[in-house]
Chimera marker file (.cmm) of the C-alpha trace (Angstrom):
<marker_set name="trace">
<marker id="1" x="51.745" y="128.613" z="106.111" r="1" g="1" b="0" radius="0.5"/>
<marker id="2" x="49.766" y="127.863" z="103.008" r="1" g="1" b="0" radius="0.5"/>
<marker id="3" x="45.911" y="127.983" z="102.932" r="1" g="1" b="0" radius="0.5"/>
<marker id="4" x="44.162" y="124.979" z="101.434" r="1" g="1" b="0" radius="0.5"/>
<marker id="5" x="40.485" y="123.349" z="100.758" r="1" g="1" b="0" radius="0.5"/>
<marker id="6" x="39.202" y="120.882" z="103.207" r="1" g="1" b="0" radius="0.5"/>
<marker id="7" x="36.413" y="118.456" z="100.927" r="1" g="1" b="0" radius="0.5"/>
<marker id="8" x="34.928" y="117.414" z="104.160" r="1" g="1" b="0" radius="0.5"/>
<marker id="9" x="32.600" y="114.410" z="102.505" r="1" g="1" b="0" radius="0.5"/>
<marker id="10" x="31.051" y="113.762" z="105.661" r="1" g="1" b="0" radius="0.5"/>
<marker id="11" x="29.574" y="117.423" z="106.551" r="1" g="1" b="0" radius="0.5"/>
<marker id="12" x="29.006" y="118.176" z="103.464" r="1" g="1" b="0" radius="0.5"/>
<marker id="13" x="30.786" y="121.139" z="103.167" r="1" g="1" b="0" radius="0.5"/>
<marker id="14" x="34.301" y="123.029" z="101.950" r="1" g="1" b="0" radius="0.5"/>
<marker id="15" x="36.371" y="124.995" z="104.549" r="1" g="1" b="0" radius="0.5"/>
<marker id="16" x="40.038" y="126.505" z="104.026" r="1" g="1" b="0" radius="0.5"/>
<marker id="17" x="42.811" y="124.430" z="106.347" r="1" g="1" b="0" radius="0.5"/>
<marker id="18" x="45.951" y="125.952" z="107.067" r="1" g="1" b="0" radius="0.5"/>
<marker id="19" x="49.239" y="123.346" z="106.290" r="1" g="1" b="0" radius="0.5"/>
<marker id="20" x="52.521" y="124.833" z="107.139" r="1" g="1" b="0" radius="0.5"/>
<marker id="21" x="55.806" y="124.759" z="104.610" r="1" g="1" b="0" radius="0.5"/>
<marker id="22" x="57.439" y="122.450" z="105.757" r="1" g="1" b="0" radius="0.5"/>
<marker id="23" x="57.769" y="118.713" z="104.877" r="1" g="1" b="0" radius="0.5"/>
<marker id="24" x="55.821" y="117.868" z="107.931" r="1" g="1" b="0" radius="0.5"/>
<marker id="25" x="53.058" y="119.027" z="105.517" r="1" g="1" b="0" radius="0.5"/>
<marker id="26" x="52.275" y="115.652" z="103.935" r="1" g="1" b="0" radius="0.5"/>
<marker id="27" x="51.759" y="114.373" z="107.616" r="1" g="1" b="0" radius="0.5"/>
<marker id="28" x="48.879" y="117.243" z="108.434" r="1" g="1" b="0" radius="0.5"/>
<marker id="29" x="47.535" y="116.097" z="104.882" r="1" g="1" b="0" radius="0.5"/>
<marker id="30" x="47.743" y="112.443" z="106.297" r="1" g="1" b="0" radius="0.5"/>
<marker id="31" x="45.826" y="113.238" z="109.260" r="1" g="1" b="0" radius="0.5"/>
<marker id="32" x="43.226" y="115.170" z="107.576" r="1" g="1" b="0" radius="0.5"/>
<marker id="33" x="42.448" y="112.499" z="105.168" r="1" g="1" b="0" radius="0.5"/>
<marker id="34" x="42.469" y="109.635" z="107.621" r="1" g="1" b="0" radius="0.5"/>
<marker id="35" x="45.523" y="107.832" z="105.468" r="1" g="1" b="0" radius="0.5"/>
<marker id="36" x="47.528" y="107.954" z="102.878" r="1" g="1" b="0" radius="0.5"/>
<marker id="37" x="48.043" y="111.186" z="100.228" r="1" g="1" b="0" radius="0.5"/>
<marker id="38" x="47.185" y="110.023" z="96.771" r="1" g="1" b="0" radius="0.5"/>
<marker id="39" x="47.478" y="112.590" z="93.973" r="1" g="1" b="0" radius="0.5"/>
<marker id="40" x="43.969" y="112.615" z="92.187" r="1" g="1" b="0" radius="0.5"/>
<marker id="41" x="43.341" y="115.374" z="89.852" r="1" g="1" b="0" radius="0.5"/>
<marker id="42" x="45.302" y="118.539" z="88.610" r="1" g="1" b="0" radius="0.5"/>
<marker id="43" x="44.419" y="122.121" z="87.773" r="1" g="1" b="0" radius="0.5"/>
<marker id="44" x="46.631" y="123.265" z="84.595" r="1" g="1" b="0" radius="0.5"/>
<marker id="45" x="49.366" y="122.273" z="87.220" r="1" g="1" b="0" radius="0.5"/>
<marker id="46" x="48.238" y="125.376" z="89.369" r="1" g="1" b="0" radius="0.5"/>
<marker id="47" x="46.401" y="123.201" z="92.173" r="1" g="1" b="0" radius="0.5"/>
<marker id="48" x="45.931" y="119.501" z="93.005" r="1" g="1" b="0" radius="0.5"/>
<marker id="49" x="43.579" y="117.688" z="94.643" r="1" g="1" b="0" radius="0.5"/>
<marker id="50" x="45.019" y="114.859" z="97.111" r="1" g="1" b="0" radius="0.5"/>
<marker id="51" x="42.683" y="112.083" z="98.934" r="1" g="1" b="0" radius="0.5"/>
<marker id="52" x="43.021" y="109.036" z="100.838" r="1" g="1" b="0" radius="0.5"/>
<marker id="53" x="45.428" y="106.384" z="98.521" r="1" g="1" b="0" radius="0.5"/>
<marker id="54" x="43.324" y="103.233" z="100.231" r="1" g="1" b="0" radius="0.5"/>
<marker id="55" x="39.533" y="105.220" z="100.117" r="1" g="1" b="0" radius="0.5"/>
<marker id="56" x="37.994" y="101.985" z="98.452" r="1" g="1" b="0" radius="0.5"/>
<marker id="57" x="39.473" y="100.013" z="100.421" r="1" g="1" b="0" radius="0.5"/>
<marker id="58" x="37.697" y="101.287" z="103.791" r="1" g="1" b="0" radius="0.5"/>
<marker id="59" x="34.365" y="101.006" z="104.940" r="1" g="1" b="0" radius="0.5"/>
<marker id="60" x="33.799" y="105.034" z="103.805" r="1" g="1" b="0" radius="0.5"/>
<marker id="61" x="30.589" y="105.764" z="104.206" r="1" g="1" b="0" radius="0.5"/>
<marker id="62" x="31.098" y="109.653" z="102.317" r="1" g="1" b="0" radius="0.5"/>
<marker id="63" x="31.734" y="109.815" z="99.421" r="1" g="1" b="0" radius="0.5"/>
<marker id="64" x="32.429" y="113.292" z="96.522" r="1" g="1" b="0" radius="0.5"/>
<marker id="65" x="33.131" y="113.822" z="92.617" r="1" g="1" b="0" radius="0.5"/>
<marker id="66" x="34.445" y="117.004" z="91.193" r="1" g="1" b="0" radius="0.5"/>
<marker id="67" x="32.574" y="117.497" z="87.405" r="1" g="1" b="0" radius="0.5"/>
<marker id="68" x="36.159" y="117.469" z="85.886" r="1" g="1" b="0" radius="0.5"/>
<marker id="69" x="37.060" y="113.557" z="86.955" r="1" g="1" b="0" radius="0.5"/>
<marker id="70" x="33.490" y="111.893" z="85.572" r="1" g="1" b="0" radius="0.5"/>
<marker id="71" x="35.127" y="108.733" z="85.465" r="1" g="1" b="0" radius="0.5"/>
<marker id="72" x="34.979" y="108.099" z="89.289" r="1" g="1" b="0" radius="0.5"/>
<marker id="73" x="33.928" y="109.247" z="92.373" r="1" g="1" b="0" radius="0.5"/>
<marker id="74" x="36.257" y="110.049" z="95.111" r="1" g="1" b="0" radius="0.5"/>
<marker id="75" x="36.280" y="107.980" z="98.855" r="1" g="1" b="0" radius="0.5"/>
<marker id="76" x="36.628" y="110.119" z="102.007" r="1" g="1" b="0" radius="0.5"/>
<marker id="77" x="37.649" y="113.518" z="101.887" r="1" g="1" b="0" radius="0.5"/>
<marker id="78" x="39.734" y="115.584" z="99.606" r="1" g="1" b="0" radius="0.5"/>
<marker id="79" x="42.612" y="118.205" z="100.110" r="1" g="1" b="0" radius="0.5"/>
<marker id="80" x="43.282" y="121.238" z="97.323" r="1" g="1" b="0" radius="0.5"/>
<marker id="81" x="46.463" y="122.748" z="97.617" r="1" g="1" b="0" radius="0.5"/>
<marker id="82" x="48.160" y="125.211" z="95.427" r="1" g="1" b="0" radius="0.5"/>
<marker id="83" x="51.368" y="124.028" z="92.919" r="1" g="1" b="0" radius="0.5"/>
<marker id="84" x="54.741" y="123.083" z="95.273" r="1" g="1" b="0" radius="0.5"/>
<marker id="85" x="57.588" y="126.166" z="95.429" r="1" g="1" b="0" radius="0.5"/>
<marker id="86" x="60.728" y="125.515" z="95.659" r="1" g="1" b="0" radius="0.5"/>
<marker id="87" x="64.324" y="127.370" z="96.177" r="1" g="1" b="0" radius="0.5"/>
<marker id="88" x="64.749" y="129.675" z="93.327" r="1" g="1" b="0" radius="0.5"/>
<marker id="89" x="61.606" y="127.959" z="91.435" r="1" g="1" b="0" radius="0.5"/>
<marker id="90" x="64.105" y="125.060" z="90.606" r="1" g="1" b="0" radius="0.5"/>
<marker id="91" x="61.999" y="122.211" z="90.783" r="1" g="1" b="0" radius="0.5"/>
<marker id="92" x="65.109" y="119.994" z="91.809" r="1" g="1" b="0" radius="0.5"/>
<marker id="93" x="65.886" y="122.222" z="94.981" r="1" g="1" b="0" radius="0.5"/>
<marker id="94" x="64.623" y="122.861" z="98.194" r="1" g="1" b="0" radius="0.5"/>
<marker id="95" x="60.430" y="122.278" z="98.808" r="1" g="1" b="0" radius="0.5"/>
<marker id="96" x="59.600" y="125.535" z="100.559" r="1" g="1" b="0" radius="0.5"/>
<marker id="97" x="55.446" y="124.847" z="100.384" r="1" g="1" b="0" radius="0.5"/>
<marker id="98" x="52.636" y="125.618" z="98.052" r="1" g="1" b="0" radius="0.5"/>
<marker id="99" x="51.878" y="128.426" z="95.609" r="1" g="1" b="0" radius="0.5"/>
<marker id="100" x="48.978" y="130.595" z="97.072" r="1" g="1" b="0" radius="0.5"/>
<marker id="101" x="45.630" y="128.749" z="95.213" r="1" g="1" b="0" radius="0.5"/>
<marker id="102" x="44.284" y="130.033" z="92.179" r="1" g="1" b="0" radius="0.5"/>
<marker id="103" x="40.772" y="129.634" z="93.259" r="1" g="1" b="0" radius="0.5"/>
<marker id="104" x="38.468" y="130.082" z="96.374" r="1" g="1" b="0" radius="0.5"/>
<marker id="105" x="35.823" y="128.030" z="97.602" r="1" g="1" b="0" radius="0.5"/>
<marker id="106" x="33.033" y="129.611" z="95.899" r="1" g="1" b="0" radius="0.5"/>
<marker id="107" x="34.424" y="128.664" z="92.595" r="1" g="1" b="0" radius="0.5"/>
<marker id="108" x="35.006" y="125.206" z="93.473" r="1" g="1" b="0" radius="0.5"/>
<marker id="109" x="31.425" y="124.588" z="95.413" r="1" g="1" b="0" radius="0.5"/>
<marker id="110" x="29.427" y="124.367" z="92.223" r="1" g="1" b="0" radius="0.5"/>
<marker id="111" x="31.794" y="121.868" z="91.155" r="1" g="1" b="0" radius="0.5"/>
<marker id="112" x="31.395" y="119.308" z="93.706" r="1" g="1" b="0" radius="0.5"/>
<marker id="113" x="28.773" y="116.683" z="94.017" r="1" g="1" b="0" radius="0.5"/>
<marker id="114" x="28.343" y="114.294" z="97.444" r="1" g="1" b="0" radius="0.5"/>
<marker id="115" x="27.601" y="110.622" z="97.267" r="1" g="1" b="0" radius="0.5"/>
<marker id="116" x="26.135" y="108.071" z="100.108" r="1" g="1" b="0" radius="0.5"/>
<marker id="117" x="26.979" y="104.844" z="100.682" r="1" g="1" b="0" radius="0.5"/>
<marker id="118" x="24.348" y="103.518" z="98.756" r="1" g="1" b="0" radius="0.5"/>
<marker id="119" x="24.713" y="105.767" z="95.827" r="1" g="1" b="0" radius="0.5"/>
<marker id="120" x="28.275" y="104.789" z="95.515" r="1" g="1" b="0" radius="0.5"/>
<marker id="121" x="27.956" y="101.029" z="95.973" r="1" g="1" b="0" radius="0.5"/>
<marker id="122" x="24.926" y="101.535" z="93.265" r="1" g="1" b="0" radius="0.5"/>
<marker id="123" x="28.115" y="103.272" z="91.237" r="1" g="1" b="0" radius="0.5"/>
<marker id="124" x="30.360" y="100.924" z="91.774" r="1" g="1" b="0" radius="0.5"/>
<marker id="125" x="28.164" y="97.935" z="90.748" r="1" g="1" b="0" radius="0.5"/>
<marker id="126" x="27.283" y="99.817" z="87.655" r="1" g="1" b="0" radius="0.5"/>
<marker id="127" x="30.970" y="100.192" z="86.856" r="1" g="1" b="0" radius="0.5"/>
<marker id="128" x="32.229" y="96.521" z="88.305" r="1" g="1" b="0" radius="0.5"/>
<marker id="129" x="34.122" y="95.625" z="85.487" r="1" g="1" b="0" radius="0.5"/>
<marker id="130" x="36.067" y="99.123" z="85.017" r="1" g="1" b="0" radius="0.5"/>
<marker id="131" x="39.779" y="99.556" z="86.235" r="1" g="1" b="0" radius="0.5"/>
<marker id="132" x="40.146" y="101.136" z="88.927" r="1" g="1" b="0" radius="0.5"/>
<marker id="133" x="44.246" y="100.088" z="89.980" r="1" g="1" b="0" radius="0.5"/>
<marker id="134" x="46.205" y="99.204" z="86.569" r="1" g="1" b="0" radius="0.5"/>
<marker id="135" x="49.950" y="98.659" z="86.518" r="1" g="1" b="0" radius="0.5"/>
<marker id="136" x="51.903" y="99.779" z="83.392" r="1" g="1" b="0" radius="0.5"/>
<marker id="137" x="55.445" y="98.342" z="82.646" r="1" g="1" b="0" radius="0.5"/>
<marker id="138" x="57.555" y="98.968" z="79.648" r="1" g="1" b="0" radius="0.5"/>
<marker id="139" x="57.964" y="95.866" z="77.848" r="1" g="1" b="0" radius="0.5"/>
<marker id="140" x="59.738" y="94.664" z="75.037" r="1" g="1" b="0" radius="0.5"/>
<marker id="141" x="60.345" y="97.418" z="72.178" r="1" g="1" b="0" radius="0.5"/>
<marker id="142" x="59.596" y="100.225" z="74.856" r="1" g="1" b="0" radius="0.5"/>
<marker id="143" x="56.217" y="99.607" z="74.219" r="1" g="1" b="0" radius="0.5"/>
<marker id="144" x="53.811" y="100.140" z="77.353" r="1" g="1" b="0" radius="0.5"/>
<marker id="145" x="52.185" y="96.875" z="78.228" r="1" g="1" b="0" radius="0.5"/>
<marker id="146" x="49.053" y="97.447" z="81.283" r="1" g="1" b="0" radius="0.5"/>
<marker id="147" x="47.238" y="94.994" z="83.550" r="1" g="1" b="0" radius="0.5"/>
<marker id="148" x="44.063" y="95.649" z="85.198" r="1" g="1" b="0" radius="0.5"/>
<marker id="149" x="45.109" y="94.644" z="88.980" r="1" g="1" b="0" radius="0.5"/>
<marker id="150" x="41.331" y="95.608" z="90.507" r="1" g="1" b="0" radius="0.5"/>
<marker id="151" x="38.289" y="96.649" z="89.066" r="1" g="1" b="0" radius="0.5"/>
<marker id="152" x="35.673" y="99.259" z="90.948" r="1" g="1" b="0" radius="0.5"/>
<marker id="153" x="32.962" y="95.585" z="91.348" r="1" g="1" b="0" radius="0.5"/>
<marker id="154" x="35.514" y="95.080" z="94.315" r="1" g="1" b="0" radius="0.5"/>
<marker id="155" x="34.115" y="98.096" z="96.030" r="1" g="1" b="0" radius="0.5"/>
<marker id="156" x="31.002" y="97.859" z="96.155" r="1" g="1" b="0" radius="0.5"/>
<marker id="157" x="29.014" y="96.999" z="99.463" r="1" g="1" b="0" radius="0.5"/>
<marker id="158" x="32.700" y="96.661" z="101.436" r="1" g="1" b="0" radius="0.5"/>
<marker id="159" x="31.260" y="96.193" z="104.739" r="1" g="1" b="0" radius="0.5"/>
<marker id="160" x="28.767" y="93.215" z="103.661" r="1" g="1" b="0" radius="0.5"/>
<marker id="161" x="31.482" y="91.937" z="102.212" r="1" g="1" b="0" radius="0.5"/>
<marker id="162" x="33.788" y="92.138" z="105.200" r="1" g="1" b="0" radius="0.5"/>
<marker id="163" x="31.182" y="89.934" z="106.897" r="1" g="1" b="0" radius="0.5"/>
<marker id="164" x="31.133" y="86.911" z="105.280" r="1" g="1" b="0" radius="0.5"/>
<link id1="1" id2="2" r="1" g="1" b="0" radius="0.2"/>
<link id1="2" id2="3" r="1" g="1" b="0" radius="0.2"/>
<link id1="3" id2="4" r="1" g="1" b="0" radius="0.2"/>
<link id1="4" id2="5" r="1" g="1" b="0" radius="0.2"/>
<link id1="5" id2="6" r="1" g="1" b="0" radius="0.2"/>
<link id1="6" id2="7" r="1" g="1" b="0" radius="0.2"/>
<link id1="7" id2="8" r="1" g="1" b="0" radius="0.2"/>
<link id1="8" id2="9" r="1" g="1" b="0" radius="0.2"/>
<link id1="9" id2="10" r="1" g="1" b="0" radius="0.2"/>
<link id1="10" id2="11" r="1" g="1" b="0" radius="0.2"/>
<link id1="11" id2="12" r="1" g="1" b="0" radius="0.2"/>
<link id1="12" id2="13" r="1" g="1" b="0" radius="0.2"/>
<link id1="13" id2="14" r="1" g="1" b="0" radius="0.2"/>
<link id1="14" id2="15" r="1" g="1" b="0" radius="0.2"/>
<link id1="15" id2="16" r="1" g="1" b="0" radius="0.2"/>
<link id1="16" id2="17" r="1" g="1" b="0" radius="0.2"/>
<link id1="17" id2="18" r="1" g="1" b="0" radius="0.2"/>
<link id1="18" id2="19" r="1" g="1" b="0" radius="0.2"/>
<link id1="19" id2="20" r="1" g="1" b="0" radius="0.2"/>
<link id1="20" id2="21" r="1" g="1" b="0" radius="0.2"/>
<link id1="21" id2="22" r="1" g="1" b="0" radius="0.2"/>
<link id1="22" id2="23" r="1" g="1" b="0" radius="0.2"/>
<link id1="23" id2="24" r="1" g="1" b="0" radius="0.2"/>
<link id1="24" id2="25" r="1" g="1" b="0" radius="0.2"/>
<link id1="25" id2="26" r="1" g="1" b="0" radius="0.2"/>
<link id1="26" id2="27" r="1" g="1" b="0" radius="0.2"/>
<link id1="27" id2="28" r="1" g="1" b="0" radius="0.2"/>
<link id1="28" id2="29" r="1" g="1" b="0" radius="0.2"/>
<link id1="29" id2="30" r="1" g="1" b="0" radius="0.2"/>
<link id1="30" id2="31" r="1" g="1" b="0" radius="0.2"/>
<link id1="31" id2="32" r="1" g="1" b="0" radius="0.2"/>
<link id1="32" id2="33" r="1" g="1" b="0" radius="0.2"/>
<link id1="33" id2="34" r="1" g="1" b="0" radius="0.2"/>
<link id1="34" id2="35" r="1" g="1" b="0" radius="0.2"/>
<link id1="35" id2="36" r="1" g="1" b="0" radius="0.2"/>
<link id1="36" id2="37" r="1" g="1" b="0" radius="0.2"/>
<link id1="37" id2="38" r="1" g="1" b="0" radius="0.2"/>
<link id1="38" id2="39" r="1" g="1" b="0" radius="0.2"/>
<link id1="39" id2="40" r="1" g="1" b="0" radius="0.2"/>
<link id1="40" id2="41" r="1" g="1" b="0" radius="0.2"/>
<link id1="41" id2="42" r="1" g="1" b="0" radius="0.2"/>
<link id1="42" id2="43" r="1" g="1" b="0" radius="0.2"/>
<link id1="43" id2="44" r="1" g="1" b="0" radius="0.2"/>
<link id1="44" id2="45" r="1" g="1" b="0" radius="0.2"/>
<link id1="45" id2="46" r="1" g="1" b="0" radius="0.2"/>
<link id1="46" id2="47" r="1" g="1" b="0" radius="0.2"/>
<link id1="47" id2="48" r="1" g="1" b="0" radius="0.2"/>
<link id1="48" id2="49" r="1" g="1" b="0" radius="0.2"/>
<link id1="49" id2="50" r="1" g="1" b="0" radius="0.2"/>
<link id1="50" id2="51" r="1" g="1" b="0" radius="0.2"/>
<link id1="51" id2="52" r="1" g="1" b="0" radius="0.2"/>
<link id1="52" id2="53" r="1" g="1" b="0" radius="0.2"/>
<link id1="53" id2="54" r="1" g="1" b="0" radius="0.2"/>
<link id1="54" id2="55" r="1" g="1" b="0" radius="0.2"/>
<link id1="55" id2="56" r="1" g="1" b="0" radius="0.2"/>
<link id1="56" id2="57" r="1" g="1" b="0" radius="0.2"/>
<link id1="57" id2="58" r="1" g="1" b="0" radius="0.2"/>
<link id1="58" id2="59" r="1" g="1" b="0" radius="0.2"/>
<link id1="59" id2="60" r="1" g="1" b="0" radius="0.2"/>
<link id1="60" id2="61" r="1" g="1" b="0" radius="0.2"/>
<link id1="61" id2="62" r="1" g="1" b="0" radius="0.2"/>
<link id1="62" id2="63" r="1" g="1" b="0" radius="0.2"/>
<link id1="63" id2="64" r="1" g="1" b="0" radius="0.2"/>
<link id1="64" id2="65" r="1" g="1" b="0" radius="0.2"/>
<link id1="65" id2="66" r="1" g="1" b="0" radius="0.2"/>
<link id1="66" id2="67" r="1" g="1" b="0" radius="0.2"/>
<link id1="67" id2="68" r="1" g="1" b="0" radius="0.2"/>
<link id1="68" id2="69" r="1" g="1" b="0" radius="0.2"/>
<link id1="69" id2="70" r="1" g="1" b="0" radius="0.2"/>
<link id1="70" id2="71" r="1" g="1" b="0" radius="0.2"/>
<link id1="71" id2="72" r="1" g="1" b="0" radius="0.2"/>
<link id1="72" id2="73" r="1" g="1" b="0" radius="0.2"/>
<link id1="73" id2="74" r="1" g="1" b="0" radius="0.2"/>
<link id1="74" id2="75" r="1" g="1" b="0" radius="0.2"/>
<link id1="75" id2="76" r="1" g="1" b="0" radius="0.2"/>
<link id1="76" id2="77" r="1" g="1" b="0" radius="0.2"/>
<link id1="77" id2="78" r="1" g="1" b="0" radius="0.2"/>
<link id1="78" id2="79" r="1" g="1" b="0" radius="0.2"/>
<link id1="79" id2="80" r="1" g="1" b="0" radius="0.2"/>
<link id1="80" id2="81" r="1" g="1" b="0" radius="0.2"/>
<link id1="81" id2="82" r="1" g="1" b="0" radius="0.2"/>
<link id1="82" id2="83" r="1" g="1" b="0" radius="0.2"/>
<link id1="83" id2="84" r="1" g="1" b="0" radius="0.2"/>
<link id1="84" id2="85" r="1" g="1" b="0" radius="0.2"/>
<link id1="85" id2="86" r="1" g="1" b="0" radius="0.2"/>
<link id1="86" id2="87" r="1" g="1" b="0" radius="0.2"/>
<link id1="87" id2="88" r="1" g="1" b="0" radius="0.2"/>
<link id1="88" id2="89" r="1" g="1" b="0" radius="0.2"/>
<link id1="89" id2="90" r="1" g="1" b="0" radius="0.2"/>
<link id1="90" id2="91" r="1" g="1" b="0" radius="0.2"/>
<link id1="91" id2="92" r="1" g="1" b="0" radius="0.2"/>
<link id1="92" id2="93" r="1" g="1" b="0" radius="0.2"/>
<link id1="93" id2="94" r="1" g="1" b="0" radius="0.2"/>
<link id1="94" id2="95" r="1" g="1" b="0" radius="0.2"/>
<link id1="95" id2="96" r="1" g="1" b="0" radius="0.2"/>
<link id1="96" id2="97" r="1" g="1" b="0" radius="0.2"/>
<link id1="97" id2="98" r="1" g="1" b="0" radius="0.2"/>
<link id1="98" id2="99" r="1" g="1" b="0" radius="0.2"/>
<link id1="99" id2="100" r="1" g="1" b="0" radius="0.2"/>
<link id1="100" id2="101" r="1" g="1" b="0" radius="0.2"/>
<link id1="101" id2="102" r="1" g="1" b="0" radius="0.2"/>
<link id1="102" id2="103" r="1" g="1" b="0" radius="0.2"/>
<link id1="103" id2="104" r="1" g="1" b="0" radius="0.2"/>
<link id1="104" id2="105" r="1" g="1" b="0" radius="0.2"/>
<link id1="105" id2="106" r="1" g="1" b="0" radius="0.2"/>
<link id1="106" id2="107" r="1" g="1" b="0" radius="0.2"/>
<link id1="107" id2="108" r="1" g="1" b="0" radius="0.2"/>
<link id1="108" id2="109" r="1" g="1" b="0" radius="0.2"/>
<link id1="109" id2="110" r="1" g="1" b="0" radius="0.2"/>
<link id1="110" id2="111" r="1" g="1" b="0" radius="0.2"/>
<link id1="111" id2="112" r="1" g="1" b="0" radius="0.2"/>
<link id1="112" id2="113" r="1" g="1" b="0" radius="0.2"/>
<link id1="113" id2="114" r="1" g="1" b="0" radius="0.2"/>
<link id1="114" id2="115" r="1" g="1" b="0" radius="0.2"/>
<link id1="115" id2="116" r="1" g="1" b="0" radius="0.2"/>
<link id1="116" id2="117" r="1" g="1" b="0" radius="0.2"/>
<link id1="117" id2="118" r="1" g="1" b="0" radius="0.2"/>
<link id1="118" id2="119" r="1" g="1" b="0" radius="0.2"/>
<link id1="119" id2="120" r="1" g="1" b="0" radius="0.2"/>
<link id1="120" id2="121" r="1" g="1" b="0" radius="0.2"/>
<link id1="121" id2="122" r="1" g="1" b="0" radius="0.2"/>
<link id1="122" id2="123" r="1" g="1" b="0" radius="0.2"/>
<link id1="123" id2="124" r="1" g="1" b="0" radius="0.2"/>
<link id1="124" id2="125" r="1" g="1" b="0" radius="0.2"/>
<link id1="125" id2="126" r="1" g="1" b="0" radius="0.2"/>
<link id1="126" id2="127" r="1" g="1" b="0" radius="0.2"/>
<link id1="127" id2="128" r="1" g="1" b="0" radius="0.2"/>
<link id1="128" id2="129" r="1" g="1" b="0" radius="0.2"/>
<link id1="129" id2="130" r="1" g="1" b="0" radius="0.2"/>
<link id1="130" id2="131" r="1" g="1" b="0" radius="0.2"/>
<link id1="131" id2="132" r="1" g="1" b="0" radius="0.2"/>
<link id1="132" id2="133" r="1" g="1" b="0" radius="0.2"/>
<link id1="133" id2="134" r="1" g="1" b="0" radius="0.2"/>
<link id1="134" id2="135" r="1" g="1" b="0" radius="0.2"/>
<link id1="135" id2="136" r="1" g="1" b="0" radius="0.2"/>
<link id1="136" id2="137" r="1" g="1" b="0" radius="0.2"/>
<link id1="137" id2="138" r="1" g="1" b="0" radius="0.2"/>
<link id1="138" id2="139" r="1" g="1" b="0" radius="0.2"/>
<link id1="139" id2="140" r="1" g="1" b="0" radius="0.2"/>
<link id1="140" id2="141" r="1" g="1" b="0" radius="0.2"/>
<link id1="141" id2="142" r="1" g="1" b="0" radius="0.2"/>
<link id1="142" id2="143" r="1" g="1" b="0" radius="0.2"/>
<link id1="143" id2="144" r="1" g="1" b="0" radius="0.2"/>
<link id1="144" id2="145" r="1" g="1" b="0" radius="0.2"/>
<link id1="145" id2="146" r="1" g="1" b="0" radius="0.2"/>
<link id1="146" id2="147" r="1" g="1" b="0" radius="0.2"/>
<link id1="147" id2="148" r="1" g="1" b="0" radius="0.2"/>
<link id1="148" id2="149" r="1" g="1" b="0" radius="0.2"/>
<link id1="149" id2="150" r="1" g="1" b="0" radius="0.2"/>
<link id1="150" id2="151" r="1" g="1" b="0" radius="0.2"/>
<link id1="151" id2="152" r="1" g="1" b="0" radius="0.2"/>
<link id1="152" id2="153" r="1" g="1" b="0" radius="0.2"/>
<link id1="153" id2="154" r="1" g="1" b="0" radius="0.2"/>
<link id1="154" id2="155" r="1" g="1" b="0" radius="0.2"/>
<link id1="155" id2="156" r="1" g="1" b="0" radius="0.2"/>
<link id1="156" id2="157" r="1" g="1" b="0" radius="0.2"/>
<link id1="157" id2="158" r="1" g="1" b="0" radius="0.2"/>
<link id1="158" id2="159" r="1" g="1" b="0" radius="0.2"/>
<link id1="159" id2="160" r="1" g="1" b="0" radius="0.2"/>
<link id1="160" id2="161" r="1" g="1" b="0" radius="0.2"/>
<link id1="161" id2="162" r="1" g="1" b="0" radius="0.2"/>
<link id1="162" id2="163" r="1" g="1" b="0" radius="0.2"/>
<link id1="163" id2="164" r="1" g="1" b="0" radius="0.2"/>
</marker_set>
């Protein structure tokens, strides 16, 4: 078993979960998050944060930001876990679960904020126009060519918006 931090958005509030080592892992991260795992931020590559992939997309009404990601706020709740181990620490072996985490929850705490609804639609209108899903294909010359596919303006106010 491998300890982890629960960002419970709703409550508030941080609280170490328990996911076991094996690859049925991603499915208690699935459940706790209420969808899809979506990488979101790393630490030095020593612990990752992992939310819900389709956050926006839902009528969330919790929301969180951690102060190293200022360029968005996060949608639902939030899962740290420690770096993957493998066989032999050979990346292209056998997953055999997480690295213990290099923090607790009283250093991350200070470094969480909590958002409504409101605050985040308010956030979301204020950033409309900024990408939030861009797709990047290697064109012609290997150069990188990117297309903004949604911006955050889609976002904002969901469930008003599911209404009409």
């Amino acid at each position: 078993m491998a300890q982890a931090i629960f960002i419970d958005a709703e409550k508030h509030d941080l609280r170490y979960v328990e996911l076991s080592d094996a690859e049925s892992c991603v499915d208690e991260m699935r459940e706790l998050l209420g969808g899809h795992v979506e990488l979101a931020f790393r630490w030095n590559m020593d612990a990752f944060l992992f939310v819900d992939e389709e956050g926006f997309l839902k009528p969330t009404q919790h929301f969180f930001r951690i102060t190293w990601r200022t360029d968005q706020p996060f949608a639902g709740h939030g899962i740290v876990v420690g770096r993957e181990r493998f066989v032999d620490n050979n990346p292209a072996g056998k997953w055999i679960g997480h690295h213990p985490l290099p923090f607790g929850i009283d250093w991350l705490r200070p470094h969480i904020g909590w958002l409504s609804r409101e605050q985040f639609n308010a956030w979301a209108r204020a950033n409309a126009s900024e990408p939030s899903v861009r797709l990047t294909v290697i064109g012609g010359g290997g150069k990188p060519v990117s297309s903004t596919l949604e911006t955050f303006g889609r976002y904002a106010d969901p469930i008003k918006r599911e209404k009409k």
